[in-house]
N, C-alpha and C positions, 0 to 999 in steps of 0.2 A: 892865720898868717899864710901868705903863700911858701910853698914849698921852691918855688922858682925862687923867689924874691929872696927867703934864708938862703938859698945854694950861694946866687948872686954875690951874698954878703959876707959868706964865710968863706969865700974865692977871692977876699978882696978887691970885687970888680964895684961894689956901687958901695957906699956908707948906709946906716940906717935910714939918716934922713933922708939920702936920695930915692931907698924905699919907700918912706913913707912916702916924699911925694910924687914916686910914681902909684901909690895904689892910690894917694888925694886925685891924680889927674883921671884915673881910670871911673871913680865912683860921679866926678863931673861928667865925665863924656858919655858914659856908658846910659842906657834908655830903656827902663821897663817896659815888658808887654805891651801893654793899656794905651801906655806912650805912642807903641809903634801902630797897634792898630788904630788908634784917632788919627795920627798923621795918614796911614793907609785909606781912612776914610771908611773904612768897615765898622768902625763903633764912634759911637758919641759920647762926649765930653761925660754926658749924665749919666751913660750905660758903664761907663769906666767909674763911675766911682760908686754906682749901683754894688758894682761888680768885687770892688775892692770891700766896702762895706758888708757883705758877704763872706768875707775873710775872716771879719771877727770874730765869728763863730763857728769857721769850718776850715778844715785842715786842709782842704784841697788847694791845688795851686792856681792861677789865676785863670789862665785857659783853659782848667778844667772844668771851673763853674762858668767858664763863659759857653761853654760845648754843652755843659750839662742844663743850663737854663736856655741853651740854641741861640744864644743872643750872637756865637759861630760855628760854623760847620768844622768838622777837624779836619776838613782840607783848608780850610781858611787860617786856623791855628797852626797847622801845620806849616804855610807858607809863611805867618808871621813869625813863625819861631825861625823858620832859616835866614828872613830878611834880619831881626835882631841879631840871627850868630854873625854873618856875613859883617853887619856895621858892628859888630861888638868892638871895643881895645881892649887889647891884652897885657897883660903888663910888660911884657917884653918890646912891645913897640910903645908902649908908654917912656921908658926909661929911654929909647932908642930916639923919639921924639920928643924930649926934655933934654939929650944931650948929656945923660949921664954914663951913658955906655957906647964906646966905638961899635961899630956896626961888627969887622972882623973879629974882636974881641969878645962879643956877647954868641955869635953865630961857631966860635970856639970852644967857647964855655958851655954853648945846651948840645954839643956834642959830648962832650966830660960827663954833663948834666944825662945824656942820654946811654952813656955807656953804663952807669951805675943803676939803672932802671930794670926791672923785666923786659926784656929786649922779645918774649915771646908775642904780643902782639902792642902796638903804640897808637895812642887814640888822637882823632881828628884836633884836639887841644893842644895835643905836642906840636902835630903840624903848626898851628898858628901861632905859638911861641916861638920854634924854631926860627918859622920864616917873617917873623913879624910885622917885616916892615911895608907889604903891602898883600890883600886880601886875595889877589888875583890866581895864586897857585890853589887856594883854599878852593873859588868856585870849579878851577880843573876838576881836582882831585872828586869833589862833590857829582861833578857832570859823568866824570866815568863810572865812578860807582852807582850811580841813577841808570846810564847807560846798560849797563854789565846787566844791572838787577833787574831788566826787564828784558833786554837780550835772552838772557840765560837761567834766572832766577837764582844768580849764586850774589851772597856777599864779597865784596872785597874790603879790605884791611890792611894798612900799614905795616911793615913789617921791617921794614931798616930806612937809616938815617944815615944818608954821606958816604955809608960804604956798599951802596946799591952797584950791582953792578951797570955799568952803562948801555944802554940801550943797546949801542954798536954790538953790542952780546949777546941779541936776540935776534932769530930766525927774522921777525916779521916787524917793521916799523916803521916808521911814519913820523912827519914835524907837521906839529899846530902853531903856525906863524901867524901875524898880524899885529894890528895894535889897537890898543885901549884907549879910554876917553883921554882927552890930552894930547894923543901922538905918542903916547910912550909904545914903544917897542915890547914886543913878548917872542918866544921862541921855546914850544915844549917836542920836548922829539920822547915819543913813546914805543917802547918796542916791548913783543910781545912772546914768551912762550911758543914755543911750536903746539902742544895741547891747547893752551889758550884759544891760539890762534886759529888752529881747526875746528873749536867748536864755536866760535864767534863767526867764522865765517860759513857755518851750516844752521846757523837760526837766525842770522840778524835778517831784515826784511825792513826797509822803509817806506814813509808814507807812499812816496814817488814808486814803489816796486823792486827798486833796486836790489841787489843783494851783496852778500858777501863785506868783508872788511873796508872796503872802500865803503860802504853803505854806511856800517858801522863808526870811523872814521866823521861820516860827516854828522852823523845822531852827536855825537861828544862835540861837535863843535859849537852846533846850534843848543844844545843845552847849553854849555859853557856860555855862548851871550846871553840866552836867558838870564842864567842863574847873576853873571856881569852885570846886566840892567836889572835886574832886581835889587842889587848891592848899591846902586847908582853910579856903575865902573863903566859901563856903556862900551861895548866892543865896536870899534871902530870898522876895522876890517878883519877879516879873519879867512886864511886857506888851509890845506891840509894836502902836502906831498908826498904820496908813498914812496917809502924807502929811505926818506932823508933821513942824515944824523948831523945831528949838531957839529961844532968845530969842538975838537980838543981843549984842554984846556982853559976851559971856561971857567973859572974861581970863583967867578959871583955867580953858581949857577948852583942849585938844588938839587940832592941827587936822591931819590927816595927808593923803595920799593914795595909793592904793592901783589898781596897774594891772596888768591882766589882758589877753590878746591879744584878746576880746571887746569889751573897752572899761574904764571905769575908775569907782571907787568915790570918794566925799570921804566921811568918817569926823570929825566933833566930838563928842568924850567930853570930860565932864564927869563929876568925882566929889567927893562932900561932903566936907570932912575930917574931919569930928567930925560925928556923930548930931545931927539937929536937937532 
């Protein structure tokens, strides 16, 4: 049973049944492996059940006897496991797309939900609970930590929820404005650590030559449409102005934070939900 889904219930925000049929609509929508690499076109219909049929006898998970028999490379497994996370549903936007849960009222609750937690580090799954109802802050969040980890070879990790301090807080920052497939609007304003920010701006180096944070800056934005059109979110347009900060007051707007042994990131996204 989910842990989310009992909280949900014993909060009185959803009934059992509406549990249940949010985990019914999740085990509909949601797409094995196999699934996603035949759509990808990297395996065929015969290799997937080659591959499945192989299960019956061996404990390993499915992309790992697909790597182990090379039928994929584990850069190829690798990308198909992120396309799955990116289209996965979660139950949180299940319940929120069934209309069992006001959107204010659930984004209240996995703050509750989150203070009762080990608050010492919160993994990429809270994020998509929390923010459930579109995939877009996920491939951010995904872009900068890819970014970071070759910039610098450090990890970064989630570290607070809603009571992040705001950008406007940090020495060094920047807004990733544009928009997504549809016309929908986006706006993340990222600011950064003074350590952070002086060791990001003494190793980054882009294809073009460039240097320094602005460099760095625009590596996070071009991953971020990758990792968009790999999801099939398709980034429309996309700029990056140093020094922006968002407007005040933003409610519908994500406030996270994000910390790295260099120092540490504040993160407000902001997305439209309908095309203006």
């Amino acid at each position: 049973m989910s842990f989310l889904g009992r909280f949900l219930v014993e909060q009185g925000a959803i009934t059992e049944a509406q549990l249940e049929d949010g985990l019914r609509y999740q085990r509909e929508k949601n797409r094995r492996i196999g699934e996603v690499a035949v759509e990808r076109g990297v395996l065929s219909p015969d290799q997937v059940d080659v591959i499945r049929g192989r299960q019956d006898g061996d404990p390993r998970l499915f992309g790992d006897i697909a790597v182990g028999e090379r039928h994929l490379s584990r850069r190829s497994l690798d990308d198909l496991l992120f396309i799955q996370k990116i289209q996965h549903t979660y139950l949180g936007e299940a319940l929120l797309l069934l209309g069992h849960i006001p959107r204010s009222q659930y984004q209240e609750l996995m703050g509750r939900h989150y203070a009762l937690r080990d608050k010492s580090r919160v993994s990429l799954r809270y994020l998509q609970e929390y923010f459930a109802e579109n995939r877009v802050v996920e491939c951010l969040y995904a872009a900068i930590i890819r970014i970071v980890r070759r910039a610098i070879g450090e990890e970064a990790a989630i570290t607070g929820f809603g009571s992040a301090s705001r950008p406007a807080a940090y020495p060094e920052a920047a807004v990733i404005e544009g928009t997504i497939l549809g016309g929908r609007r986006f706006a993340a304003c990222l600011g950064l650590s003074r350590p952070l920010a002086a060791r990001l701006a003494d190793r980054v180096e882009s294809a073009d030559g460039r240097t320094g944070l602005a460099a760095w800056y625009d590596m996070v934005l071009r991953s971020f449409g990758d990792m968009l059109r790999d999801g099939s979110l398709l980034l429309e347009t996309g700029r990056v102005t140093a020094g922006g900060l968002p407007q005040e007051g933003c409610e519908d707007c994500l406030d996270i934070r994000i910390e790295t042994p260099s120092g540490e990131f504040g993160l407000t996204f902001w997305l439209e939900e309908a095309p203006a």
